[in-house]
C-alpha positions, 0 to 999 in steps of 0.5 A: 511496444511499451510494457504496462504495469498494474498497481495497487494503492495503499491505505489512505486510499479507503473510502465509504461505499468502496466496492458498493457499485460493483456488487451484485452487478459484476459477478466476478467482483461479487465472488470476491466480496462474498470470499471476504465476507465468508473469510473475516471474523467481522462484517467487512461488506457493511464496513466498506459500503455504510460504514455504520459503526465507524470502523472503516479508518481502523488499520486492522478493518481497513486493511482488508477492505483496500485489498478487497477493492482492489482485487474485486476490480482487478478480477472484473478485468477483461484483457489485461496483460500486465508485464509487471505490477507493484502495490504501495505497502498494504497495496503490494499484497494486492499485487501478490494476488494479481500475480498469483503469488497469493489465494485471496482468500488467504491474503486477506487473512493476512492482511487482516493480521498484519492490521491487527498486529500493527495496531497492538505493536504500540499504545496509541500516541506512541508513535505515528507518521507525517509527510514533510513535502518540499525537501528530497530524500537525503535532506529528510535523511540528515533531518531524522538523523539529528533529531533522533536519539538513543531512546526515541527514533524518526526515519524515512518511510514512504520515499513516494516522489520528489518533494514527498517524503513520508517519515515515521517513529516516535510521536514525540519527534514527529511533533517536533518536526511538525514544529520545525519543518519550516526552520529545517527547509520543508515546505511543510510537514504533514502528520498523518491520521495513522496509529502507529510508525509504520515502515519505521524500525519500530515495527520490528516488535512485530516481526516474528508474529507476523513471519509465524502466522503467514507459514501456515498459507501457501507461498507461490512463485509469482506468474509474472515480477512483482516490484517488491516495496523494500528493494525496488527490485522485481522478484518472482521466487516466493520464498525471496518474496515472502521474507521481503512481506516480513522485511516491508513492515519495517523498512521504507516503501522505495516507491520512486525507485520503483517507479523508475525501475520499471520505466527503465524497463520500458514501461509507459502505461500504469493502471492504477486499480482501487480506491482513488489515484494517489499513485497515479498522483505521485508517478506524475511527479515522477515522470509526466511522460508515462500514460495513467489510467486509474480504475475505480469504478464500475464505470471505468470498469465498463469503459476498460471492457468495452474500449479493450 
């Protein structure tokens, strides 16, 4: 019998009217999105289905509204038995509910934390990220290697599949990459919509308010391994899991490790469960043997339901 994994996307995934479908239909996905509403200091459901005032793209709103459709989806879930989960950065707090290592309610205090910390860490156009497609991991190594200097650094970030390497750091140098990916072998060089150098050694200016402010929740040994971002390892200790949340601000998402690993263990069935299939997009370039099946909507909720 084949293992299953579920997994939880991260940002970039967002979408007006995420979640919109759901509420007031599912009860247990409802429940969920009124625990969001009644935890956050701002209206995350009107966020997430109208997006009237334009704060949806914001890291510290986006944050929570990712983490909200996932586990809003996940708790309408009927007969699912995951042998293991992983979420892809701001997606492997997610995954930390689904597992139980996390209340919701608590991680979605966190999240929005961890957004509003990320956001402050630099002024805007200091920093910032692009993905350099075409070229593998060691080229995109040697690459932010040359171009980084004492005073500005460029590092991989998002090691997401082979040719899609995502790298982060100062925006001066990601520019300068964006300039001369093509001379330096990349197909192309992307910059991405973000504010800041996320996943990059950048991020550690963060990393003690972080680990400060996530003492004060409840850690638990997760119910079944969590791949854990930084190692590409599973892990159910919470202790070991909570120092691998501080340590994921500022180092790489291992998702193709991660990914291999768990088809290692004989893993062929992922469920993607959030807005969009970017996972299940980069696990194809991974491996095209494995089955995917991304959960959206209420209708692929009615679909799984039925069909299990």
């Amino acid at each position: 019998m084949g293992k299953t994994a579920v997994i939880f996307p991260g940002q970039g995934s967002q979408k007006v009217g995420m979640a919109h479908d759901l509420y007031n239909v599912d009860s247990n996905a409802s429940e969920v999105l009124d625990q969001a509403a009644k935890q956050l200091d701002f209206d995350i459901l009107e966020t997430m289905f109208t997006d009237s005032e334009d704060k949806l793209g914001q890291t510290e709103n986006t944050q929570p509204a990712l983490l909200t459709h996932s586990v809003a989806l996940y708790e309408a879930l009927e007969n699912l038995n995951a042998d293991y989960t992983m979420g892809h950065s701001l997606g492997e707090y997610s995954s930390l509910v689904a597992s139980g290592v996390l209340k919701f309610e608590d991680a979605v205090k966190i999240v929005r934390k961890r957004g509003q910390l990320m956001a402050e860490a630099f002024p805007n156009g200091v920093g910032s990220m692009a993905a350099v497609l075409g070229l593998d991991y060691d080229e995109v190594d040697d690459i932010c290697k040359k171009l980084s200097t004492d005073d500005e650094i460029i590092e991989p970030a998002n090691i997401n599949a082979p040719g899609q390497i995502v790298v982060s750091g100062h925006k001066t140098l990601i520019d300068k990459l964006a300039e001369e990916g093509k001379s330096l072998g990349a197909k192309r060089v992307m910059p991405l919509s973000v504010s800041g150098p996320f996943h990059s050694s950048m991020m550690q200016v963060i990393e003690d308010q972080f680990a400060q402010y996530i003492d004060q929740f409840e850690w638990h040994d997760a119910q079944f391994p969590v791949i854990q971002n930084v190692d590409a390892q599973p892990e159910t200790d919470s202790a070991v899991i909570k120092q691998n949340m501080i340590k994921q601000l500022y180092s790489p998402v291992q998702f193709i490790q991660s990914t291999e690993w768990l088809i290692e263990q004989g893993v062929d069935h992922f469920i993607e469960v959030g807005p969009g299939k970017v996972l299940s997009g980069l696990i194809k370039k991974i491996n095209r043997d494995v089955k995917l099946t991304s959960i959206q909507t209420i209708e692929d909720l009615k679909g799984w339901n039925e069909n299990d």
